[in-house]
NUSEMAR-597414 format. One line per field, with one value per residue (C-alpha): x, y, z; residue number from 0. Coordinates in Angstrom, 2 decimals. Layout:
<nodes>
xx = X, ...
yy = Y, ...
zz = Z, ...
num = NUM, ...
</nodes>
This chain:
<nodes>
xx = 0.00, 3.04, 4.29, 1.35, 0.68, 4.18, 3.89, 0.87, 2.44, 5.30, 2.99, 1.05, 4.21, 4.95, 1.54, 2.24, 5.39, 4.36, 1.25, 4.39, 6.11, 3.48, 2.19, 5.68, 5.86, 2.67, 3.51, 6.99, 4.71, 2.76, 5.51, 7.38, 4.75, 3.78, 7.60, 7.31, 3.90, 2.23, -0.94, 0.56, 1.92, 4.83, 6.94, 5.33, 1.57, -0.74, -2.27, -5.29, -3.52, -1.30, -3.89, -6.35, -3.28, -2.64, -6.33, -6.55, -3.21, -4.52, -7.78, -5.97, -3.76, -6.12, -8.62, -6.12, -2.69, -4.42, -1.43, 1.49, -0.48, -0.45, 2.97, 3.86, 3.38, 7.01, 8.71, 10.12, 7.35, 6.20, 4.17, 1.41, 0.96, 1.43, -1.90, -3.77, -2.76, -3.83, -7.06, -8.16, -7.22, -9.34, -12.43, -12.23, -12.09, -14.81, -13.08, -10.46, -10.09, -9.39, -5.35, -5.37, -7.08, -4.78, -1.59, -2.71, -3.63, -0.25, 1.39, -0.97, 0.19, 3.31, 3.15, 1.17, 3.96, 6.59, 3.86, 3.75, 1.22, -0.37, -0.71, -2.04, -4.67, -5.78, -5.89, -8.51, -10.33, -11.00, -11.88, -14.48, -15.84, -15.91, -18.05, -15.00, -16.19, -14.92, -13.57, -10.21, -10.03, -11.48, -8.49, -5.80, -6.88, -7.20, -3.37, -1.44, -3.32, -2.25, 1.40, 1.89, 4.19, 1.86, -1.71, -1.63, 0.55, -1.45, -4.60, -2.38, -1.05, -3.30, -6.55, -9.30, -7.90, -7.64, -11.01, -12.48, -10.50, -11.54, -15.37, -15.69, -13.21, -15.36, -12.80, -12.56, -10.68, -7.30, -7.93, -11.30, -9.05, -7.80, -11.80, -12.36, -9.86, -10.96, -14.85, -15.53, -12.88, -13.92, -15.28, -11.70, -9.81, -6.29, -5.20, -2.51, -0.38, 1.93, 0.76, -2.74, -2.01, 0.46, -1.97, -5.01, -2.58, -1.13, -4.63, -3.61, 0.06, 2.63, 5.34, 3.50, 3.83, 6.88, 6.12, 3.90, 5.39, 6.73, 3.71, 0.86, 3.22, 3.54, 0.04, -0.34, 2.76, 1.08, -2.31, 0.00, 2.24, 5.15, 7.99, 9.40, 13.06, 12.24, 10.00, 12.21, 15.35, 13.53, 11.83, 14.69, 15.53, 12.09, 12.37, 13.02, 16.01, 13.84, 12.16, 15.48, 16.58, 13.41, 13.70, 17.58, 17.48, 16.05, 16.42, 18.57, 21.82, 20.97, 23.41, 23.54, 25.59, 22.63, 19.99, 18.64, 20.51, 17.58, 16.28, 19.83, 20.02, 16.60, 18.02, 21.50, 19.47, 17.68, 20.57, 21.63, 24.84, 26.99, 26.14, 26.92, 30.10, 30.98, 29.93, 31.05, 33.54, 30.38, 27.77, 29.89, 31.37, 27.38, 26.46, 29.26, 28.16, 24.77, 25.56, 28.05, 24.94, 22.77, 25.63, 25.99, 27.32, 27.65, 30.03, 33.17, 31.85, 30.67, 33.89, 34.35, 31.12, 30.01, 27.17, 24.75, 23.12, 20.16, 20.77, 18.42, 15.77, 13.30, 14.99, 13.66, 10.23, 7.12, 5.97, 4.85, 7.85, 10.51, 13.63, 12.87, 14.88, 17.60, 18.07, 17.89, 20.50, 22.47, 21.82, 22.55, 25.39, 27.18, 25.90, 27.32, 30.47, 30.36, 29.14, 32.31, 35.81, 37.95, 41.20, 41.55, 38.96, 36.58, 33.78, 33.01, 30.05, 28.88, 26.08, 24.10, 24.96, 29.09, 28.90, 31.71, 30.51, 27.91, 27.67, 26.37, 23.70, 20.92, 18.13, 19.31, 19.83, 18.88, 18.86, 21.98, 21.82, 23.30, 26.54, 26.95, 26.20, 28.86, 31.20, 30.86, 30.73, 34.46, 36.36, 34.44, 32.83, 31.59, 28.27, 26.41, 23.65, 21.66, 19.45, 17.00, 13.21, 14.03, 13.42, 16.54, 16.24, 19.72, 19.47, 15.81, 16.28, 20.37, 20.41, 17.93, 20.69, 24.05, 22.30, 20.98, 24.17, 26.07, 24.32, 23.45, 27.02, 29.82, 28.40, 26.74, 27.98, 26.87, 30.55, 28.47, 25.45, 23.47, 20.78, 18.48, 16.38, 14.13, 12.45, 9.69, 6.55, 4.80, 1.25, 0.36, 2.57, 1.29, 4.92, 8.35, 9.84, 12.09, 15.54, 15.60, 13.82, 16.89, 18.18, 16.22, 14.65, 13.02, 11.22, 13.09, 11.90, 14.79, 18.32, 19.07, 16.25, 19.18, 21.22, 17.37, 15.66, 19.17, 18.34, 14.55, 15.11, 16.85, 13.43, 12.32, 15.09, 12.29, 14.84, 12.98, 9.30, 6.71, 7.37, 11.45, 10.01, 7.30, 10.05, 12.04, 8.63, 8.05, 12.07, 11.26, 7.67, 9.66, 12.16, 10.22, 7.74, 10.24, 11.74, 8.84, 6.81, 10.35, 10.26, 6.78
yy = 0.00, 2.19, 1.46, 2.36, 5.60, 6.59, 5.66, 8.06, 10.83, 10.72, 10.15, 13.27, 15.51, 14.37, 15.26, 19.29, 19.23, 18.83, 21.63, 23.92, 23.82, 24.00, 27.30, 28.64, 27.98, 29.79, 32.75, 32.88, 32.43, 35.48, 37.54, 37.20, 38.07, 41.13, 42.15, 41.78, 42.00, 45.41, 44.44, 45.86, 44.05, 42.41, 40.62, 37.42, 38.26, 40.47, 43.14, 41.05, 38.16, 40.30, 41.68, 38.33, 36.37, 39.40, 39.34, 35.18, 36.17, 38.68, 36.89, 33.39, 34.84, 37.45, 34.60, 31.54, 33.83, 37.34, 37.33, 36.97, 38.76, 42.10, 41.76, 41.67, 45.53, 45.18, 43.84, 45.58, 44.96, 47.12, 50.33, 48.54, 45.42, 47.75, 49.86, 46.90, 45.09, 48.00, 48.39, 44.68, 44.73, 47.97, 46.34, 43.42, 44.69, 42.75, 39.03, 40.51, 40.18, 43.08, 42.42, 41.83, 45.29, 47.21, 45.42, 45.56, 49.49, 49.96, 48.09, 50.36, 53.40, 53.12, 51.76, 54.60, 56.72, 55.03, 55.45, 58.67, 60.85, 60.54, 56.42, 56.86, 59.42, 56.22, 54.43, 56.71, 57.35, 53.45, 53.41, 55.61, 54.20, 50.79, 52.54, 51.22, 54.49, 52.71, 54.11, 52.47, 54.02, 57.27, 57.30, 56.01, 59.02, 62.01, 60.67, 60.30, 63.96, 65.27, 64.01, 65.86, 68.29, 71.09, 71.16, 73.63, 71.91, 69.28, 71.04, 72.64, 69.04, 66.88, 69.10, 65.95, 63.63, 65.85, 66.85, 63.55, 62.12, 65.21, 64.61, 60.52, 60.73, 63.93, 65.54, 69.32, 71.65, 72.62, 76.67, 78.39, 79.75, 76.65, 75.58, 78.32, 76.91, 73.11, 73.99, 77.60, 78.70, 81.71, 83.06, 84.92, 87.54, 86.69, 84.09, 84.49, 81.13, 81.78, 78.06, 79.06, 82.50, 81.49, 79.13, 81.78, 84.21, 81.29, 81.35, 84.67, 85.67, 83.76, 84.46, 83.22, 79.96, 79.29, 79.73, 76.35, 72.37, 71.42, 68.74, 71.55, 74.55, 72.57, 72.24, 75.96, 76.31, 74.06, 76.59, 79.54, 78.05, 78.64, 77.17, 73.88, 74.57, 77.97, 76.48, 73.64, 76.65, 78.85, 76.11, 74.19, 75.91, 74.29, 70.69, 68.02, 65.47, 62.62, 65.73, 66.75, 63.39, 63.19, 65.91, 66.06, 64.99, 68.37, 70.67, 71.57, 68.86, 67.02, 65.51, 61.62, 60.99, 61.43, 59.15, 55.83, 52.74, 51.04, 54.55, 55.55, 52.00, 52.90, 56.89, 55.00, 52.76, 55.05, 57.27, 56.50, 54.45, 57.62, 59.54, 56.77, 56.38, 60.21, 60.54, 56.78, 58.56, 60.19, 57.44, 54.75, 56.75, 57.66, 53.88, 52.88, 56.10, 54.54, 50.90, 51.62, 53.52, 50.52, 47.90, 50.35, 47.78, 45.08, 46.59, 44.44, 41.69, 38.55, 37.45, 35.80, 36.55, 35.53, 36.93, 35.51, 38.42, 38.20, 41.00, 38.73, 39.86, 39.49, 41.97, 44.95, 44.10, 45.58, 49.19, 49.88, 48.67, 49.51, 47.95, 47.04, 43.79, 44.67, 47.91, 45.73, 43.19, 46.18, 47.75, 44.25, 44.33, 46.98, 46.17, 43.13, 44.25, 46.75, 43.94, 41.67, 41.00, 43.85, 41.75, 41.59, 39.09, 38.68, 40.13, 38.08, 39.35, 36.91, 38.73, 36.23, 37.79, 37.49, 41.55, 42.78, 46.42, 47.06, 50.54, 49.48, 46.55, 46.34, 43.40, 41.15, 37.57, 33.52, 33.39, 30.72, 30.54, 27.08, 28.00, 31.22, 29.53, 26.88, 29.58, 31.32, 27.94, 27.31, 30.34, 28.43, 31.74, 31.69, 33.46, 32.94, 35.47, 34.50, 38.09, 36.80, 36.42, 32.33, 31.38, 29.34, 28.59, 28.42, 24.87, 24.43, 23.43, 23.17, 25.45, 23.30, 20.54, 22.06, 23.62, 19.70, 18.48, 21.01, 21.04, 16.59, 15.93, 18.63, 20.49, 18.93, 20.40, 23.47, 25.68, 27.73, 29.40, 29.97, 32.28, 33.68, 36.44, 37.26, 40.45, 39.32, 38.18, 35.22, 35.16, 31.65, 29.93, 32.61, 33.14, 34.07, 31.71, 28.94, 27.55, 24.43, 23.19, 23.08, 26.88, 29.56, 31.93, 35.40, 38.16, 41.47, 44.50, 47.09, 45.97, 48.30, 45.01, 42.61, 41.26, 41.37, 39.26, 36.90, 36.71, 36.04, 33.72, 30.77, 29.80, 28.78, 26.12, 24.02, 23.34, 25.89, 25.92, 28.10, 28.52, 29.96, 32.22, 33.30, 35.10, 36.11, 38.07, 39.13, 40.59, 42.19, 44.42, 44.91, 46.93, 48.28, 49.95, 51.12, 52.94, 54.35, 55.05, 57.09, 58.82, 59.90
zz = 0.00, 0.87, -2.93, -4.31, -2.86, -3.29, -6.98, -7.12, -5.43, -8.19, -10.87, -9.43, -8.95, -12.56, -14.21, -11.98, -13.07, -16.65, -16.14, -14.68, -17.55, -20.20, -18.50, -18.54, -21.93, -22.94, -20.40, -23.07, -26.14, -24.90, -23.85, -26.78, -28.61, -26.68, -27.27, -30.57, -32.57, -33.45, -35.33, -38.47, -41.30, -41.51, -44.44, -44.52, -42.95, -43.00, -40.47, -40.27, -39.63, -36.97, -35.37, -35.06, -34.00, -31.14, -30.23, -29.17, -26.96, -24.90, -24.48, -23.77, -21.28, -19.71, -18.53, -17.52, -15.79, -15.14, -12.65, -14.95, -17.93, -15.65, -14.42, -18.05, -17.69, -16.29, -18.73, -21.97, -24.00, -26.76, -26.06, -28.48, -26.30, -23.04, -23.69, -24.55, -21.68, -19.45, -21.09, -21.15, -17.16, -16.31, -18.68, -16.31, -13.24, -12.01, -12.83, -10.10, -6.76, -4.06, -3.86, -7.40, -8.46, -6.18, -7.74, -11.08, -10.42, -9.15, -12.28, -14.63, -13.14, -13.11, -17.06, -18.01, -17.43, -19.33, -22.54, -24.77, -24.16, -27.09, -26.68, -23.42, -24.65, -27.37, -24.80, -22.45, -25.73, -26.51, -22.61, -23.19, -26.03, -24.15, -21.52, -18.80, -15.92, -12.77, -10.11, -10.56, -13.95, -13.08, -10.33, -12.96, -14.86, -12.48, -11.58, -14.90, -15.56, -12.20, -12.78, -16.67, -16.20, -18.09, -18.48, -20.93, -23.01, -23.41, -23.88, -27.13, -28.35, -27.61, -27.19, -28.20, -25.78, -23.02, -23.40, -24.04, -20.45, -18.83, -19.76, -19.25, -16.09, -14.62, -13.25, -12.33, -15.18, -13.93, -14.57, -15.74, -18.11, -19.41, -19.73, -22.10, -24.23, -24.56, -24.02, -25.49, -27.25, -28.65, -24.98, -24.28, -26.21, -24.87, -22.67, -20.07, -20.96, -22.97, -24.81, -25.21, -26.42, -29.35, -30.28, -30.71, -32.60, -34.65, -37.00, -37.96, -36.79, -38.39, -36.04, -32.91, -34.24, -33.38, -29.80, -30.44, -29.99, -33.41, -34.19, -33.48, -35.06, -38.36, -39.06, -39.08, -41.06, -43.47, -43.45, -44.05, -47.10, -45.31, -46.74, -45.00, -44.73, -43.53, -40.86, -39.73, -39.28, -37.27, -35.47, -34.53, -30.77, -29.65, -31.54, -29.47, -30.59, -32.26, -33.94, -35.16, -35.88, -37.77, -40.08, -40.54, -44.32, -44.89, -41.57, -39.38, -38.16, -35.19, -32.35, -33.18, -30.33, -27.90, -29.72, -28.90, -30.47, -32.55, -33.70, -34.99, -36.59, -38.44, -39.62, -40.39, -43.14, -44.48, -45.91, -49.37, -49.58, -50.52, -47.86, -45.26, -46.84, -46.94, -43.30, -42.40, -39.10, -37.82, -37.97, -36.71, -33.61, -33.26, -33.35, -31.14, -28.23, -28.59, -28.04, -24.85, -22.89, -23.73, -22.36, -19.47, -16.98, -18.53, -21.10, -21.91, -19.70, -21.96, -22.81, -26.86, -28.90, -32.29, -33.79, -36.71, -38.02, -40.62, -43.46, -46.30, -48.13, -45.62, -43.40, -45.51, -43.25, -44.64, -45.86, -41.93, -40.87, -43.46, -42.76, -39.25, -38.65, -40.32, -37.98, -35.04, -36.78, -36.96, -33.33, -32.39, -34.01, -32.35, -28.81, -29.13, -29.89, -26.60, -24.78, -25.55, -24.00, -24.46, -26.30, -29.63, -31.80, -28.71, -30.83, -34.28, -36.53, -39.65, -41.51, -43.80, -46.41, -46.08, -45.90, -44.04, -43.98, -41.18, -42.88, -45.94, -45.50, -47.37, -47.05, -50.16, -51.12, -49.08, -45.30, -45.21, -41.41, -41.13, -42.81, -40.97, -37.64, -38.55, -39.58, -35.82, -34.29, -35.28, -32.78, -29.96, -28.60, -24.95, -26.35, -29.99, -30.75, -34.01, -34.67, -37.49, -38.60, -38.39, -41.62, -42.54, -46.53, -47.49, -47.67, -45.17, -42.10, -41.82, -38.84, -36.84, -37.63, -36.96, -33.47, -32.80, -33.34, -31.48, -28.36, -28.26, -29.40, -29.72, -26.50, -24.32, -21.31, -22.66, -22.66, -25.16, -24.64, -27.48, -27.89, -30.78, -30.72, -33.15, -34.19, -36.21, -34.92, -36.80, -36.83, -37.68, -34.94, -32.22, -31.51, -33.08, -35.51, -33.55, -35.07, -32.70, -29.83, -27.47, -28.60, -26.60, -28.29, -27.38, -28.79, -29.86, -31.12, -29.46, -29.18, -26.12, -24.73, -25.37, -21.91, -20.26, -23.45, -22.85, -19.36, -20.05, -22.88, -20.42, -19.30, -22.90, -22.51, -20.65, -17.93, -15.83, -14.70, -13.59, -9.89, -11.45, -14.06, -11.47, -9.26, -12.08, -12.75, -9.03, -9.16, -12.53, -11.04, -7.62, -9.56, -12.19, -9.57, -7.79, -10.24, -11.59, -8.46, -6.98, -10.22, -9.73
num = 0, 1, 2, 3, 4, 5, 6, 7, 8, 9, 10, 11, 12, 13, 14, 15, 16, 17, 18, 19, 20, 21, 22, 23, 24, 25, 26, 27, 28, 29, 30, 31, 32, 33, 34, 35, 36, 37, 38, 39, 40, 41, 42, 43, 44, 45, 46, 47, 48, 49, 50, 51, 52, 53, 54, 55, 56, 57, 58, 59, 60, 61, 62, 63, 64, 65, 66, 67, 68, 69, 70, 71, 72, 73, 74, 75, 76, 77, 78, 79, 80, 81, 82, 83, 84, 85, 86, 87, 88, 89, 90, 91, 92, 93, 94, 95, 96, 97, 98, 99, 100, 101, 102, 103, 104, 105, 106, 107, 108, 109, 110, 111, 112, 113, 114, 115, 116, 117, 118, 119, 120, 121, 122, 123, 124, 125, 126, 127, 128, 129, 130, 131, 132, 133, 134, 135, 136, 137, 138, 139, 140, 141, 142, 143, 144, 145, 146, 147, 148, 149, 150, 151, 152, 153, 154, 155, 156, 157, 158, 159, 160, 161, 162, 163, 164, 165, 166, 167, 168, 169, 170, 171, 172, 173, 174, 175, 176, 177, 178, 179, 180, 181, 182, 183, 184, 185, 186, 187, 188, 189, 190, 191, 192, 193, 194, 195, 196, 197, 198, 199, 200, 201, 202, 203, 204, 205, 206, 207, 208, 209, 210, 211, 212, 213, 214, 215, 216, 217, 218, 219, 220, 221, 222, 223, 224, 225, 226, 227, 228, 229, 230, 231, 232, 233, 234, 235, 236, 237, 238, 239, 240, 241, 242, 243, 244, 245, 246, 247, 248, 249, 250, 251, 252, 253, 254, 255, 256, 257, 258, 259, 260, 261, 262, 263, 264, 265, 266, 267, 268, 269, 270, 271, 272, 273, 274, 275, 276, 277, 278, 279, 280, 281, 282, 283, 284, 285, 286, 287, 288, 289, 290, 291, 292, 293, 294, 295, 296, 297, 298, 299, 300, 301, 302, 303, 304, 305, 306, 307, 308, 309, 310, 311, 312, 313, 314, 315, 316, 317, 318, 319, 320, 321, 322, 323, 324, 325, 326, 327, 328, 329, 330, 331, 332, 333, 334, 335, 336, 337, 338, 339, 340, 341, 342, 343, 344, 345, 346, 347, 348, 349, 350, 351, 352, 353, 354, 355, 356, 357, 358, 359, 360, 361, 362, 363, 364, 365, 366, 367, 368, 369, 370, 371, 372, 373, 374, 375, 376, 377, 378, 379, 380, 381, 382, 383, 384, 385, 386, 387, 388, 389, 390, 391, 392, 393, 394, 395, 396, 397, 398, 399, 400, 401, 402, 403, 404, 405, 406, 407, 408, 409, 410, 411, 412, 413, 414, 415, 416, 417, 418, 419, 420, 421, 422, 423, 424, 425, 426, 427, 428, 429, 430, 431, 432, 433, 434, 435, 436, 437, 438, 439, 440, 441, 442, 443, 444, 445, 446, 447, 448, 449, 450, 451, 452, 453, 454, 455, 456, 457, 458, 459, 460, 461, 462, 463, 464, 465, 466, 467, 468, 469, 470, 471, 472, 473, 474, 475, 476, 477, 478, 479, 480, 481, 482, 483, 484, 485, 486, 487
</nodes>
């Protein structure tokens, strides 16, 4: 009788253990996805597909780990995924318990303010629309308002969406005078603001435009035929740097040193290939500045890396998404190198296509990742990073192989750790495109996300289970609301 039970309680911890990790693995399906799907078209799918895919996700995840789907809010997830995740927790407020509502409200909160305004604004709007008038959410509102840093402001940018949250949230106008303006506009002759003034005089005064933020201000350039490199010159004091980063090409020069490493990536491949070669000292040393502040400390730390890093023809992404994975091949790319060994060699890049010019990629040719991973394979790095969309054509299904074989035969006590991310989402397998089953594999959209997706993708290994990647999760929201509620 002893033998039996004892059979049964092994069989039982067995069957858990088995439940464990098949949660864990849908917790990484979902995450990866939230890291790295947008609803909007990518090279081999279409925004229908995206967006249908997206929707089961939520809905899947929402109703069977409500826990783990709002502590997803701390990870480094897209802004996309991040508003819809918020939304779909405040529209189900009743499904929640009381220590769940005040954790999720705290985990909202402090997301909200990591979003741009004008996401969070979409987000209050579809709120509204979804008739979601709780108290939580009427709370979560009155605070993000109370915490922008100018009412008027706002009420200048994003006029419609302040009004609309001030309306559905009912919550009292900051000023009478700041009423007139969203409610009755034409009530006052001046305003005191110095916002709300340039912005009456800007319908007929084309100087007091340029007292206006650079998104309202061009409109009104726009209605007055001014020309656009005279706007963007005298507008330039009050453009911020991804507004001067955006408009370079025909405005004003703009620091490169100071801008983020996936968004430089992005401006880097879209200059024609002379003028990356002409200004090749500047963009590299830009590239390089970027990728050091995204190692910060981890710099110089991972000792021999090889990289296999996808520059094919599916890299050029979609027309929503131009050129999207191969900009975070390249951010990658440079990262990397920050993130290696500082002796000589400890960094080895092998782009698919045998390019040897970072500078000068463009998406062309097979995706031969077999060879290329065979190629790094031989310097016997203590790291290998394969950046790619997965789909290994160069012959089908050789990198599955070689990564089989490394890790059953060559490696098995795993002296290297290999891991690929990918950046493209794939709609039909609810997840991103695997190489191998024993190779982890993670979601990437940003490469500044890189040592934490590393980090993250070990539990996809299925060596880990649920209870492991549950306080990974708990360390991950400890921090993150700490950061972001001392901030506030």
């Amino acid at each position: 009788m002893a033998e039996t039970y004892a059979a049964e309680t092994a069989e039982a911890t067995k069957t858990e253990t088995h439940a464990d990790l098949i949660a864990a693995e849908d917790v990484l399906l979902f995450v990866n996805a939230a890291v790295t799907a947008t609803g909007q078209r990518e090279f081999r799918s279409g925004a229908a597909e995206q967006r249908l895919s997206l929707d089961f996700l939520h809905e899947y995840v929402l109703v069977n780990y409500r826990a783990v789907y709002a502590a997803t809010l701390a990870l480094d997830i897209n802004d996309h995924n991040a508003a819809r995740i918020a939304g779909n927790l405040l529209r189900t407020s009743a499904d929640a318990g009381p220590e769940e509502k005040r954790a999720e409200g705290r985990l909202v909160a402090a997301r909200l303010t990591a979003l741009p305004p004008q996401r969070v604004y979409r987000l209050f709007r579809s709120l509204r629309e979804a008739r979601v008038n709780n108290r939580r959410t009427r709370a979560l509102m009155r605070d993000w308002l109370a915490a922008r840093p100018d009412a008027a402001h706002d009420a200048v940018k994003y006029r419609a969406g302040l009004k609309e949250t001030l309306r559905h949230a009912h919550l009292p106008l900051p000023s009478a005078e700041l009423g007139d303006f969203l409610f009755a506009p034409r009530r006052r002759a001046r305003y005191e603001h110095a916002y709300l003034e340039a912005h009456r005089r800007a319908h007929h005064e084309q100087s007091a435009l340029y007292e206006l933020p650079f998104t309202v201000a061009e409109g009104f350039a726009a209605r007055h035929g001014i020309p656009r490199d005279r706007f963007l010159e005298r507008m330039a004091p009050r453009m911020t740097r991804l507004e001067r980063l955006r408009t370079q090409r025909t405005g004003p020069g703009a620091d490169l040193t100071v801008m983020p490493l996936t968004r430089l990536a992005l401006y880097v491949l879209s200059l024609p290939f002379d003028e990356r070669s002409s200004r090749r000292g500047e963009l590299t040393a830009a590239l390089r500045a970027a990728a050091r502040r995204a190692a910060g400390p981890h710099a110089g730390t991972w000792g021999r890396v090889a990289a296999v890093l996808d520059d094919s023809y599916s890299s050029s992404g979609s027309g929503v998404k131009r050129r999207r994975p191969l900009a975070v091949a390249l951010a990658c790319h440079f990262l990397l190198e920050a993130l290696a060994g500082g002796e000589p060699g400890a960094y080895r890049p092998f782009w698919t296509s045998g390019s040897t010019d970072p500078l000068l990629l463009r998406p062309w040719g097979p995706t031969p990742l077999g060879t290329r991973i065979l190629d790094a394979l031989e310097h016997s790095p203590r790291r290998l990073v394969i950046v790619s969309d997965g789909w290994d054509n160069a012959p089908p299904g050789l990198a599955g192989e070689v990564l089989r074989v490394w890790r059953t035969r060559l490696d098995p006590d795993r002296l290297t750790s290999v891991v690929h991310l990918n950046p493209v989402y794939d709609a039909d397998g609810f997840d991103v495109r695997r190489l191998a089953p024993s190779v982890p594999t993670a979601g990437v959209r940003d490469a500044e996300d890189l040592p934490a997706l590393v980090e993250l993708a070990q539990f996809a290994e299925g060596r880990t289970g649920l209870t492991e990647l549950h306080a990974y999760l708990d360390r991950r929201m400890a921090l993150f609301l700490e950061r972001k509620e001392g901030a506030r």
